[in-house]
N, CA, C and O atoms as CSV, one atom per row, in Angstrom:
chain,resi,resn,atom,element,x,y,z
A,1,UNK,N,N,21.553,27.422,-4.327
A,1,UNK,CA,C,20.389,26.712,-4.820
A,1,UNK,C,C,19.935,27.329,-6.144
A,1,UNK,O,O,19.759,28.528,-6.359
A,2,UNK,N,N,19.792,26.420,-6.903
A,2,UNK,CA,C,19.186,26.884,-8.482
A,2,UNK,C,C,17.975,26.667,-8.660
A,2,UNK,O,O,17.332,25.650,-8.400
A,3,UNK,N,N,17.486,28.115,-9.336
A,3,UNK,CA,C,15.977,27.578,-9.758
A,3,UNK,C,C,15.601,27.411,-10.956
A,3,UNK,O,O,15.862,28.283,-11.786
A,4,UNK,N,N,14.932,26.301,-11.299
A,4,UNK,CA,C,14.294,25.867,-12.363
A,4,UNK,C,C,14.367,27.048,-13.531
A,4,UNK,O,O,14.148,28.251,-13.382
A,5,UNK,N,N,14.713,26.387,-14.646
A,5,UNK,CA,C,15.029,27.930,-15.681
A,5,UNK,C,C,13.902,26.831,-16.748
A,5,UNK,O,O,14.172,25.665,-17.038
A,6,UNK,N,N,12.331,27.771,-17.290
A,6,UNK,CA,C,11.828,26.841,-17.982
A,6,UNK,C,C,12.317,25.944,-19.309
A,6,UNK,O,O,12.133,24.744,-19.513
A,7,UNK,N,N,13.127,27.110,-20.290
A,7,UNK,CA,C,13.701,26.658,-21.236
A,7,UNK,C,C,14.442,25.816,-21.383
A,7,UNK,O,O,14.989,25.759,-22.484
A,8,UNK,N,N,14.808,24.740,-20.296
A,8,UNK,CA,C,15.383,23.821,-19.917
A,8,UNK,C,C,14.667,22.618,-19.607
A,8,UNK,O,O,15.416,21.671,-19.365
A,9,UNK,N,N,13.405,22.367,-19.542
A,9,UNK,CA,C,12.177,21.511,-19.734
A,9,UNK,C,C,12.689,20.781,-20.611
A,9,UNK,O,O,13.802,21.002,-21.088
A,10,UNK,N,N,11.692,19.489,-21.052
A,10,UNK,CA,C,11.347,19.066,-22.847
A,10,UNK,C,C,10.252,17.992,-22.042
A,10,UNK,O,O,10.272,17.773,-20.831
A,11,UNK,N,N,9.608,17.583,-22.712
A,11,UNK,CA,C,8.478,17.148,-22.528
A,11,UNK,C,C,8.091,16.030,-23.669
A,11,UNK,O,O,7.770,16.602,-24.711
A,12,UNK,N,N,8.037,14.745,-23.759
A,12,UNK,CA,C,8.315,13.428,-24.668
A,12,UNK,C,C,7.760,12.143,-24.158
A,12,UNK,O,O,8.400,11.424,-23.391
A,13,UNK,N,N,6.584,11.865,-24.582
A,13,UNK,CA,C,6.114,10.310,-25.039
A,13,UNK,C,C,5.328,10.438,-23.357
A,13,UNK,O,O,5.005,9.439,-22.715
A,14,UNK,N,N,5.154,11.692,-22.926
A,14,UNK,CA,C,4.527,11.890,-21.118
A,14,UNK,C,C,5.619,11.804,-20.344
A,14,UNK,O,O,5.320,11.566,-19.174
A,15,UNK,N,N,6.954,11.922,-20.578
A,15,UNK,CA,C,7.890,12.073,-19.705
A,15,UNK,C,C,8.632,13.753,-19.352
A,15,UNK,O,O,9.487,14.101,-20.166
A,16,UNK,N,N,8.448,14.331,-18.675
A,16,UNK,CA,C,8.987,15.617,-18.338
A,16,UNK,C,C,10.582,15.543,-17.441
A,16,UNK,O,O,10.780,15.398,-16.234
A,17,UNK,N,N,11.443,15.687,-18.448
A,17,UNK,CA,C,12.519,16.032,-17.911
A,17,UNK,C,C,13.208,17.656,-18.094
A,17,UNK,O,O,12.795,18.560,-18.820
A,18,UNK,N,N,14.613,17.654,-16.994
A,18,UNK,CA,C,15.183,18.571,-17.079
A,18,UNK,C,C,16.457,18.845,-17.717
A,18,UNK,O,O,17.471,18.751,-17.026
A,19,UNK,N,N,16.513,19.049,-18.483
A,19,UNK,CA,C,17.656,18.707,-19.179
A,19,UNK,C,C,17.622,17.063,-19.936
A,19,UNK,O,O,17.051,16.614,-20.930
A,20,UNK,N,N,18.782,16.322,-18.629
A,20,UNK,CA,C,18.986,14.759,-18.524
A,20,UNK,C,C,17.956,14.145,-18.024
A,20,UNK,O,O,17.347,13.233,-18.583
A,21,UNK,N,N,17.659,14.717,-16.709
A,21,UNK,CA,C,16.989,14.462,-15.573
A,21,UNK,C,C,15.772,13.948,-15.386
A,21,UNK,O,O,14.954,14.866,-15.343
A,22,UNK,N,N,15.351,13.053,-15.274
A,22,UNK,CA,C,14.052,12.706,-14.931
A,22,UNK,C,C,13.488,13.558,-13.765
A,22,UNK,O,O,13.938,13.825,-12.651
A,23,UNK,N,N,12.222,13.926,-14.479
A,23,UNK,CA,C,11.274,14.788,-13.516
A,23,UNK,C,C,9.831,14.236,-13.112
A,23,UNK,O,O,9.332,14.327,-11.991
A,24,UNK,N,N,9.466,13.862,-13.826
A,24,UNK,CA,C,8.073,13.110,-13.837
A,24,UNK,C,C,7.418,12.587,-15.048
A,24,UNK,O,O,7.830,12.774,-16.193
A,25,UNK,N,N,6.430,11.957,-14.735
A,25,UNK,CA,C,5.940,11.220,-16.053
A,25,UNK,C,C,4.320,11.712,-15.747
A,25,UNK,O,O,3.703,11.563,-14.692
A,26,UNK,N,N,3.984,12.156,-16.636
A,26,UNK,CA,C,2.235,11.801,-16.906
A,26,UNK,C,C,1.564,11.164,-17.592
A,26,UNK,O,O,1.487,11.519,-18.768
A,27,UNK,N,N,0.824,9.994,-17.155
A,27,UNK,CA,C,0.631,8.810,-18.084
A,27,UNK,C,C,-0.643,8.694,-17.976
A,27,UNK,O,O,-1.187,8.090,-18.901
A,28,UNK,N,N,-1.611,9.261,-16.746
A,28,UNK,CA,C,-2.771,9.365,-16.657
A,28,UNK,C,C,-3.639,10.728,-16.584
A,28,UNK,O,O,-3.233,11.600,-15.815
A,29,UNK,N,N,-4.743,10.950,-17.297
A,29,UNK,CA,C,-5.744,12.248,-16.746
A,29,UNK,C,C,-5.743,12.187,-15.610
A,29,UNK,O,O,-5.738,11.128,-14.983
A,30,UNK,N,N,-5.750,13.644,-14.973
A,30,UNK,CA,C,-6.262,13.580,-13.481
A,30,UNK,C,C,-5.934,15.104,-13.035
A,30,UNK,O,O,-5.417,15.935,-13.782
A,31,UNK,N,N,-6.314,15.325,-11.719
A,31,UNK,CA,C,-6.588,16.523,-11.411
A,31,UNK,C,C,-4.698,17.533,-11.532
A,31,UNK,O,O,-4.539,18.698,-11.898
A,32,UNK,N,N,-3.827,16.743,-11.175
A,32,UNK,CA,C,-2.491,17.460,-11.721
A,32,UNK,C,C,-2.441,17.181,-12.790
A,32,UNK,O,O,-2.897,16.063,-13.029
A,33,UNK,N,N,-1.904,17.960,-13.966
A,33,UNK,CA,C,-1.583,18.108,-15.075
A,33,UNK,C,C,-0.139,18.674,-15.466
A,33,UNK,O,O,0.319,19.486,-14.661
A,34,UNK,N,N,0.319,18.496,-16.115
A,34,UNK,CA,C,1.529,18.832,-16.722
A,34,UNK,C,C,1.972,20.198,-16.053
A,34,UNK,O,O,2.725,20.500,-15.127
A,35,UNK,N,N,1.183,20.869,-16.921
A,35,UNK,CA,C,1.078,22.832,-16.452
A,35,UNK,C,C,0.733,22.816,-15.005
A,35,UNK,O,O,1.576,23.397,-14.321
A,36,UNK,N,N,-0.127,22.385,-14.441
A,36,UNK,CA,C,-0.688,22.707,-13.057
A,36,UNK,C,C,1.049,22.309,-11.977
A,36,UNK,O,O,1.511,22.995,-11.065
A,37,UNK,N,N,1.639,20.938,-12.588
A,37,UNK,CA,C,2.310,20.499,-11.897
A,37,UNK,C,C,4.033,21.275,-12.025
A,37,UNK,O,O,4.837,21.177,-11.098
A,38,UNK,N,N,4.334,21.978,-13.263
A,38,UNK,CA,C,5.241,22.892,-13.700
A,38,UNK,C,C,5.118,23.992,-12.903
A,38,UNK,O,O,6.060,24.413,-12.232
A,39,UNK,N,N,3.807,24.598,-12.925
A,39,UNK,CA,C,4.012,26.173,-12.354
A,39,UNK,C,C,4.176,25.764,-10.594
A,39,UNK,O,O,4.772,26.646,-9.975
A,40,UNK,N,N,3.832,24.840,-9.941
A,40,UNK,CA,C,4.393,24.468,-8.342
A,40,UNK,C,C,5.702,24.368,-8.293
A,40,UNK,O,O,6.423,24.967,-7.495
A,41,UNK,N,N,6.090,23.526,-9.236
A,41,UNK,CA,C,7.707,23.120,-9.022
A,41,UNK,C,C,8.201,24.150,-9.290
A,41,UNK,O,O,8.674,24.530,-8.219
A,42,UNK,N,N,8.516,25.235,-10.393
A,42,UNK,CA,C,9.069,25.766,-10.749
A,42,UNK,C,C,8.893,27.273,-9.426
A,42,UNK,O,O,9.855,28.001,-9.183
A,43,UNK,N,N,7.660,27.439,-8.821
A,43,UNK,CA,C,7.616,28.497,-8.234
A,43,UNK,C,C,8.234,28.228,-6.599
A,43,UNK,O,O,9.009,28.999,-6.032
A,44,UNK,N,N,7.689,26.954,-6.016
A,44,UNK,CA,C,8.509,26.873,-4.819
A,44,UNK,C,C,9.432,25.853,-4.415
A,44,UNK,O,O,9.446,25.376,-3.281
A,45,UNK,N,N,10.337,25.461,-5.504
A,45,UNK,CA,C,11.050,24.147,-5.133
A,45,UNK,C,C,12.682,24.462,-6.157
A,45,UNK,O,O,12.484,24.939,-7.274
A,46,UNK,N,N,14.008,24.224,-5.799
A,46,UNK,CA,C,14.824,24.218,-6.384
A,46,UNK,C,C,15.616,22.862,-7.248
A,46,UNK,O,O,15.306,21.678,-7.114
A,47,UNK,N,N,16.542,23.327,-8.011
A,47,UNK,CA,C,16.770,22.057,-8.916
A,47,UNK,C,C,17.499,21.117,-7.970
A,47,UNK,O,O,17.456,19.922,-8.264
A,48,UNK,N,N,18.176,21.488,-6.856
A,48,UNK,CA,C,19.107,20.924,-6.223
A,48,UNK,C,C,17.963,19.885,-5.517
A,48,UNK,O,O,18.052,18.658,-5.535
A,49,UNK,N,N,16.983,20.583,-4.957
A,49,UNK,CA,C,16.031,19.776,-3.937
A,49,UNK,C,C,15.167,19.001,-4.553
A,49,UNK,O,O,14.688,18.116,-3.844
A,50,UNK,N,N,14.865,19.040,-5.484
A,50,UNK,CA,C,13.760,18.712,-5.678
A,50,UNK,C,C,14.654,17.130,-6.349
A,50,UNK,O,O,14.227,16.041,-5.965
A,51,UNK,N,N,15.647,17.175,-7.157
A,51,UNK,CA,C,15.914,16.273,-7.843
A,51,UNK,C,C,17.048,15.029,-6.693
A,51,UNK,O,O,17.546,13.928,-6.930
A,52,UNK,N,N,17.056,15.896,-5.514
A,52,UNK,CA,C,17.613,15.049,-4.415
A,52,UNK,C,C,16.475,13.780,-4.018
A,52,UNK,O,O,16.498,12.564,-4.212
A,53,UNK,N,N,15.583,14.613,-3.432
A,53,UNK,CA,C,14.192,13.705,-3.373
A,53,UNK,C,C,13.852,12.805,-4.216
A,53,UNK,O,O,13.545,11.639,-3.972
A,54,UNK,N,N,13.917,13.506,-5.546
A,54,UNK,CA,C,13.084,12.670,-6.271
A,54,UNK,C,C,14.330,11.742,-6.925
A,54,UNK,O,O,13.955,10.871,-7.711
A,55,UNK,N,N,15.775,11.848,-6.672
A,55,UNK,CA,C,16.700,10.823,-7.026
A,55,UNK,C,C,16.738,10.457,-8.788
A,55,UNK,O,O,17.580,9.701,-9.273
A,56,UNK,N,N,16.215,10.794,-9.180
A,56,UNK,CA,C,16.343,10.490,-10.739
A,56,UNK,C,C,15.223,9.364,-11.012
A,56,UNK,O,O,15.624,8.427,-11.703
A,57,UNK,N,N,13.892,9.306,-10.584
A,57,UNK,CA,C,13.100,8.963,-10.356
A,57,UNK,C,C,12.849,7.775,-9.732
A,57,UNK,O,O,11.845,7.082,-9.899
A,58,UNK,N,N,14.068,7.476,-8.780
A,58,UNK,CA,C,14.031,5.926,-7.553
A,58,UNK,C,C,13.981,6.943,-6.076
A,58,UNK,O,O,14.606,6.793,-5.026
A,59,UNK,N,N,13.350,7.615,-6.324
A,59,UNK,CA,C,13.016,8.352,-4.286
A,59,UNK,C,C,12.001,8.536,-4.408
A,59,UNK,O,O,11.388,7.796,-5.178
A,60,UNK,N,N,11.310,9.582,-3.737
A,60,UNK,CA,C,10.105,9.859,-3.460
A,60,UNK,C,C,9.201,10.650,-4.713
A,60,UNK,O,O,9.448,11.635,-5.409
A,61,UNK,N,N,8.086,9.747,-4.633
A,61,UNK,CA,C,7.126,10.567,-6.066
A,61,UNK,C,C,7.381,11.457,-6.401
A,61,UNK,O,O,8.069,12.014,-5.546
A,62,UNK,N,N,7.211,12.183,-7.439
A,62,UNK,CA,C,7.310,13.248,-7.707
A,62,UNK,C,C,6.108,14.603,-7.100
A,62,UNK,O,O,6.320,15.648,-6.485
A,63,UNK,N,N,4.898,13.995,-7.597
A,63,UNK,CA,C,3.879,14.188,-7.014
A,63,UNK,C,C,3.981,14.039,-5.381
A,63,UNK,O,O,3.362,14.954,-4.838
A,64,UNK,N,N,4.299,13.573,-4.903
A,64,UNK,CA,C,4.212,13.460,-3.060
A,64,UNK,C,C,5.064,14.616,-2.579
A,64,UNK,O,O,4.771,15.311,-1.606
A,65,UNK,N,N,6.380,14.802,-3.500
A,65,UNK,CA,C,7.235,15.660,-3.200
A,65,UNK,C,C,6.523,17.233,-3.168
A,65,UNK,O,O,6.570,17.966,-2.180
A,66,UNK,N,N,6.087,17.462,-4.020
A,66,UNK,CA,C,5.022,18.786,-3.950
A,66,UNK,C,C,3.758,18.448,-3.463
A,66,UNK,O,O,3.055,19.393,-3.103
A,67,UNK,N,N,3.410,17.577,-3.389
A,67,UNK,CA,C,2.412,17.496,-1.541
A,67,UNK,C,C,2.757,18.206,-0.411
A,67,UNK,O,O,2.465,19.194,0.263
A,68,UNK,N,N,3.536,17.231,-0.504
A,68,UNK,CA,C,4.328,17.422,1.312
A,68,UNK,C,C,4.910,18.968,1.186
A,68,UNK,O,O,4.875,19.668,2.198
A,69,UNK,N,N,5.252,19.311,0.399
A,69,UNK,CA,C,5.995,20.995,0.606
A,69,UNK,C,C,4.672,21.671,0.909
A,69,UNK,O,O,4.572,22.519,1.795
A,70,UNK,N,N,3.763,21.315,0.229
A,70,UNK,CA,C,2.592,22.789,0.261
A,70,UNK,C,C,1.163,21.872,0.074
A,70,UNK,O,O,0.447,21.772,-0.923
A,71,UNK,N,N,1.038,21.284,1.331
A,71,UNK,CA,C,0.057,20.354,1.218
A,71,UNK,C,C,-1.662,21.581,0.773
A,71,UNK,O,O,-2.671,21.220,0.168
A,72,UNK,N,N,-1.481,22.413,1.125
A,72,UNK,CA,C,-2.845,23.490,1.087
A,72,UNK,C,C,-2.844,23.378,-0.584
A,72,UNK,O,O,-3.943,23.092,-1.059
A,73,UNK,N,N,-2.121,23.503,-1.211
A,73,UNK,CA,C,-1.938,23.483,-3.048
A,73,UNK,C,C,-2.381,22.711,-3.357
A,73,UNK,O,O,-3.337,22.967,-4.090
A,74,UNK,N,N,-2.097,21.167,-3.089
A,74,UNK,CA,C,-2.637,19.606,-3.236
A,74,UNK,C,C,-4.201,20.074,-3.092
A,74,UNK,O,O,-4.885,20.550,-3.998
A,75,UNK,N,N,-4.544,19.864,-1.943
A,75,UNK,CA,C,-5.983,20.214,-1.762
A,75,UNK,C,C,-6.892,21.075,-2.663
A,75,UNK,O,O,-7.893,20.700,-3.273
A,76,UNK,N,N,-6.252,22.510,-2.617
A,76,UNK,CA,C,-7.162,23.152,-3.574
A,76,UNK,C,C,-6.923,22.887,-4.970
A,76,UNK,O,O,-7.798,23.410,-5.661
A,77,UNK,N,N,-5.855,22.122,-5.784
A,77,UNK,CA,C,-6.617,21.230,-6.668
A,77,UNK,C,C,-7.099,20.372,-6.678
A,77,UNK,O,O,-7.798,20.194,-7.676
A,78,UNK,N,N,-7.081,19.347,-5.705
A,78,UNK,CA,C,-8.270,18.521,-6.132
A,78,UNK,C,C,-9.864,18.406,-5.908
A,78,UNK,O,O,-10.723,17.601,-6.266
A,79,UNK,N,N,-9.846,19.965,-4.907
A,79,UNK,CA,C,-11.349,20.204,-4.872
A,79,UNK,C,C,-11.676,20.949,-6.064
A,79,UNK,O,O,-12.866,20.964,-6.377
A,80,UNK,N,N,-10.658,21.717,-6.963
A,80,UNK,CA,C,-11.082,22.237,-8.208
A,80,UNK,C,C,-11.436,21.335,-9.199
A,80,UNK,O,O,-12.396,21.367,-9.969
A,81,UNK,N,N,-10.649,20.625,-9.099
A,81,UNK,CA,C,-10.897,18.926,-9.927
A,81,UNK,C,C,-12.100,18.536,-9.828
A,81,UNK,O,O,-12.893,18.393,-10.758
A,82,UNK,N,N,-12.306,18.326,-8.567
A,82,UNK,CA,C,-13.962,17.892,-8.153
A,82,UNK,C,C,-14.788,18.511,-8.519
A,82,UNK,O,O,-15.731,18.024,-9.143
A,83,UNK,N,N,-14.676,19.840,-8.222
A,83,UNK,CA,C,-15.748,20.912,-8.981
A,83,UNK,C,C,-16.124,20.526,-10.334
A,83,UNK,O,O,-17.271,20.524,-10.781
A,84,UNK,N,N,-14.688,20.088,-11.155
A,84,UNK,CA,C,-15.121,20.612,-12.651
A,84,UNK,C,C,-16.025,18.955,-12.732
A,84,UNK,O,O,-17.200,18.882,-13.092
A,85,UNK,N,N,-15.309,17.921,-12.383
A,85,UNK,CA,C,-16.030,16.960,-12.915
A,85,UNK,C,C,-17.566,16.898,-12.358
A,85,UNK,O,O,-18.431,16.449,-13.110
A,86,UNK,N,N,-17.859,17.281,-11.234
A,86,UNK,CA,C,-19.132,17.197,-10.604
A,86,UNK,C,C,-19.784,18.299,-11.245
A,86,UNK,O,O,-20.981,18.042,-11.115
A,87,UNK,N,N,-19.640,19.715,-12.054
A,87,UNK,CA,C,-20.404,20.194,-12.771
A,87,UNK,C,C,-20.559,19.692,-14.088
A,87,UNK,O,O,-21.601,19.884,-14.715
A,88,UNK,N,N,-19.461,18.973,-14.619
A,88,UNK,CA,C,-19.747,18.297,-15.959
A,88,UNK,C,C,-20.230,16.944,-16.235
A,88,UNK,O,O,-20.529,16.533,-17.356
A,89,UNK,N,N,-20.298,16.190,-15.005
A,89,UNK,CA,C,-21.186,14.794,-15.104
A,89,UNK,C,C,-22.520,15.020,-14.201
A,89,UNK,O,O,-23.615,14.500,-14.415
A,90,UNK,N,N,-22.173,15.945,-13.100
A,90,UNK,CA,C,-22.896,16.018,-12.014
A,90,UNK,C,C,-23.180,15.109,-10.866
A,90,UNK,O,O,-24.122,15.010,-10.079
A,91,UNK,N,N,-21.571,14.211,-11.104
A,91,UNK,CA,C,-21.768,13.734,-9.994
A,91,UNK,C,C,-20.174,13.836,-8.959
A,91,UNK,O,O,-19.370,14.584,-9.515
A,92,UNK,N,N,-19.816,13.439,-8.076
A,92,UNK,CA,C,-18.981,14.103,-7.197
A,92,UNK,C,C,-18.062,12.776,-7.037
A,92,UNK,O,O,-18.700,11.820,-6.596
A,93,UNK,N,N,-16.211,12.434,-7.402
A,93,UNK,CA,C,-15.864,11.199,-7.752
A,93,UNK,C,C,-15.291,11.152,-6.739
A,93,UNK,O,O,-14.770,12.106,-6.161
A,94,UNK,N,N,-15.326,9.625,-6.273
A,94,UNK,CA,C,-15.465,9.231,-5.450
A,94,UNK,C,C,-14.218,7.669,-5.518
A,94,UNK,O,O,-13.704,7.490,-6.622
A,95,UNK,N,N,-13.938,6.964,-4.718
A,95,UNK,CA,C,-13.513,5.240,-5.042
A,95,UNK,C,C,-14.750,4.319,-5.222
A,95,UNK,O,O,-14.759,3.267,-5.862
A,96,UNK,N,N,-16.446,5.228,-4.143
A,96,UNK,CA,C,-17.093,4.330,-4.567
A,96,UNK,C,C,-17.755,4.815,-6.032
A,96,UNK,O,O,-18.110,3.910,-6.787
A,97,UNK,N,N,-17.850,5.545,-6.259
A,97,UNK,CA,C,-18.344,6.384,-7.793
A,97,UNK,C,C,-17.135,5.929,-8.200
A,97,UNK,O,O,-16.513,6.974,-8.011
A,98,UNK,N,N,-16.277,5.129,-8.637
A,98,UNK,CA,C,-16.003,4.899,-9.729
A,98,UNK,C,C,-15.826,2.714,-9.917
A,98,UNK,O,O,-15.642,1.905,-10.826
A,99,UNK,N,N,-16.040,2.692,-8.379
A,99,UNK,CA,C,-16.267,1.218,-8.647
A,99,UNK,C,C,-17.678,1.290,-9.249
A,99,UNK,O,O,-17.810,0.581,-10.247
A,100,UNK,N,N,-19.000,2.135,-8.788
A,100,UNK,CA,C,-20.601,2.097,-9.311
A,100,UNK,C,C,-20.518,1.684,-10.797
A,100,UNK,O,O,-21.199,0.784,-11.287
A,101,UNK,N,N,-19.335,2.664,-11.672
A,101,UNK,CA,C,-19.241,3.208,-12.687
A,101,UNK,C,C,-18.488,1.701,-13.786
A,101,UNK,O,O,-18.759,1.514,-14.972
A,102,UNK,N,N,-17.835,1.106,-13.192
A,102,UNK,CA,C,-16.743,0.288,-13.598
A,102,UNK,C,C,-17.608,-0.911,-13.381
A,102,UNK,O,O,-17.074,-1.926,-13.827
A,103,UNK,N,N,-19.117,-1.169,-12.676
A,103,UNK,CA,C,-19.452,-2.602,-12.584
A,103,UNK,C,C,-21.335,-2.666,-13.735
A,103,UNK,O,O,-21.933,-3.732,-13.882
């Protein structure tokens, strides 16, 4: 099993591949980020596995894929997420806080 060697990244137009490889895309703000989502993959997931799953981006999310390995990680970012936006708007986001927001 091989692990992720960073210098082997590139990062283009929000698409993060490995080499060839499709790895993920970031196309929206939100509580994973590029970096947040690099230092997971790279620390507990190999090139073999991870790119089995994720099939060249026709299998399973990319994002779901590092869910499901370390669902406790998922969580404590998105309550950090929550934190930051609920100290910087002061309010706590929600589906209904953002339909309030959107009508």
């Amino acid at each position: 099993m091989t692990k992720f060697d960073k210098s082997k990244f590139s990062y283009h137009g929000g698409y993060l591949m490995y080499g060839d490889k499709f790895v993920a895309r970031f196309k929206h703000r939100g509580p994973v980020t590029k970096g947040i989502f690099l230092k997971q993959l790279i620390k507990n997931h190999t090139v073999e596995e991870y790119l089995q799953k994720n099939a060249n981006g026709y299998g399973i999310a990319p994002l779901t894929i590092l869910k499901d390995a370390d669902p406790k990680w998922y969580n404590a970012v998105l309550e950090a997420y929550q934190a930051k936006i609920q100290l910087k708007y002061g309010i706590r986001p929600s589906y209904q806080t953002s339909m309030t927001i959107r009508n």
